[in-house]
LOTIDO-916128 format. One line per 4 residues: number of its first residue (from 1); their letters; for each residue x, y negated, z of N, C-alpha, C. Coordinates in pm, whole numbers, plus 50000, padded with zeros to 5 digits. Each point is the difference from the previous one (the first is absolute). Layout:
BEGIN
NUM = A = X,Y,Z,X,Y,Z,X,Y,Z | ...
This chain:
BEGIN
1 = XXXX = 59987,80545,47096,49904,49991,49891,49990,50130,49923 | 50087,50081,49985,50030,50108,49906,49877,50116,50120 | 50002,49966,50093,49903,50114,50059,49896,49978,49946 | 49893,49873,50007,49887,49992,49954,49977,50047,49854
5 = XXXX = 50116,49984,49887,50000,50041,49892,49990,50155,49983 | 50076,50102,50091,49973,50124,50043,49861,50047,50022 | 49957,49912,50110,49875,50019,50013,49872,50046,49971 | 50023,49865,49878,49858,49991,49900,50036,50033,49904
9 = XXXX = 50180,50039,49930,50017,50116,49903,49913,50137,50089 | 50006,50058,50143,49963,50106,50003,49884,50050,49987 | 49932,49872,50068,49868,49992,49974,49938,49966,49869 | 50015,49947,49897,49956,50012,49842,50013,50163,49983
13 = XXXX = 50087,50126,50034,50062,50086,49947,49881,50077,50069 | 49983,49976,50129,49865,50081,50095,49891,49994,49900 | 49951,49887,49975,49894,49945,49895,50018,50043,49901 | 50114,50002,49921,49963,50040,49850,50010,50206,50018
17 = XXXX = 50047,50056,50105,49943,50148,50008,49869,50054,49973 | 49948,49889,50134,49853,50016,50049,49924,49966,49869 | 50042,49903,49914,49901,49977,49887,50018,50108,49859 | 50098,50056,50026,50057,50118,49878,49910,50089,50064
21 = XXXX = 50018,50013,50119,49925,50165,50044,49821,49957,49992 | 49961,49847,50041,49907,50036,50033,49916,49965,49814 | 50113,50003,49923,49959,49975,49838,50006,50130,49937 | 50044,50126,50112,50053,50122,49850,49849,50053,50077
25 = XXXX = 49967,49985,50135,49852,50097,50081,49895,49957,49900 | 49998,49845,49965,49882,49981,49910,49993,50026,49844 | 50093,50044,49940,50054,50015,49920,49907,50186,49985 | 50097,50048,50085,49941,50159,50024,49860,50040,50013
29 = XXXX = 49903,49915,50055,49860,50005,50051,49964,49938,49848 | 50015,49942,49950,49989,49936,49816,49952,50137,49910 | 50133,50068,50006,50021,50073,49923,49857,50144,50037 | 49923,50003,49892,49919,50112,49997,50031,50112,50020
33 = XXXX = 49980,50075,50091,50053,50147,50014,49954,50118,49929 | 50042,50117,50027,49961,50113,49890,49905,50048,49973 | 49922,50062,49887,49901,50034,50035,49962,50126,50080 | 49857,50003,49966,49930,50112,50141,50082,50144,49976
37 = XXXX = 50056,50025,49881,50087,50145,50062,50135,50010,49976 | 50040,49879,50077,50114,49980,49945,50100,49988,49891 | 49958,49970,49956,50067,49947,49836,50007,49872,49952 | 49987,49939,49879,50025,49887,50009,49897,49978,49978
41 = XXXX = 49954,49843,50021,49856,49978,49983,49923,49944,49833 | 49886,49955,49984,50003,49991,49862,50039,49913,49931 | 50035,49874,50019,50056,49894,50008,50173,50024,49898 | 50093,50068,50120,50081,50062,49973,50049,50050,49883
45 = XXXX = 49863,50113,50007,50000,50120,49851,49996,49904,49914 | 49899,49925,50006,49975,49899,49828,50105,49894,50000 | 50096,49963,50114,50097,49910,49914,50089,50071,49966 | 50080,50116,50053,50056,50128,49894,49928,50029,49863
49 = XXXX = 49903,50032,50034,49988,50016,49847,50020,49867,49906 | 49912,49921,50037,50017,49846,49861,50146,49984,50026 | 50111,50000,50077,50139,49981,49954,50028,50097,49930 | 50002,50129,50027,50041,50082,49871,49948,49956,49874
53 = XXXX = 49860,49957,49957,49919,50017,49899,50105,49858,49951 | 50016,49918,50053,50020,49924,50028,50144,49976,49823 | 50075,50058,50139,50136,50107,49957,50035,50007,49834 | 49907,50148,50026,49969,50058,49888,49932,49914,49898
57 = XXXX = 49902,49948,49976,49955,49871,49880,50102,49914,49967 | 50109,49952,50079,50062,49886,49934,50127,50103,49985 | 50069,50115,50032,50075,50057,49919,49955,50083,49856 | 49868,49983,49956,49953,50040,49905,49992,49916,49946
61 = XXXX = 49940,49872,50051,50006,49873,49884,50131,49938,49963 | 50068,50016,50055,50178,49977,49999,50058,50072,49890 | 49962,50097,49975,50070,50148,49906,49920,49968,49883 | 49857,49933,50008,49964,49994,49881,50021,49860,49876
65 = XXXX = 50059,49928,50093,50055,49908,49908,50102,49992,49922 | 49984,49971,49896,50138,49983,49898,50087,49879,49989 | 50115,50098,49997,50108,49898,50012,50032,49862,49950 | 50052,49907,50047,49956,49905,49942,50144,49946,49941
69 = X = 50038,50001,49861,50102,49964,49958,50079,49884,49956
């Protein structure tokens, strides 16, 4: 009995590869690639920037509050 358990342990293990690999290919083809001269595309640029801005506004609104005693 312990063989068949081997088995279809090895075979779940075949299967769950094939579904990792064939989950990271679609995964990769998802992902938008760079733009036309290589750099990042615009997408990119503007979520860098609104996280900094981002950033920066709530460590300013943070500093401007008074303490609360």
């Amino acid at each position: 009995m312990s063989i068949v358990n081997r088995r279809y342990a090895l075979l779940g293990w075949i299967v769950w590869q094939i579904a990792k690999y064939s989950a990271k290919v679609k995964a990769r083809q998802a992902v938008p690639g760079r733009g036309d001269y290589g750099g990042l595309n615009k997408g990119a640029i503007a979520s860098i920037l609104l996280a900094i801005g981002g950033v920066l506004w709530l460590r300013r609104k943070v500093s401007d509050d008074e303490p609360v005693v």
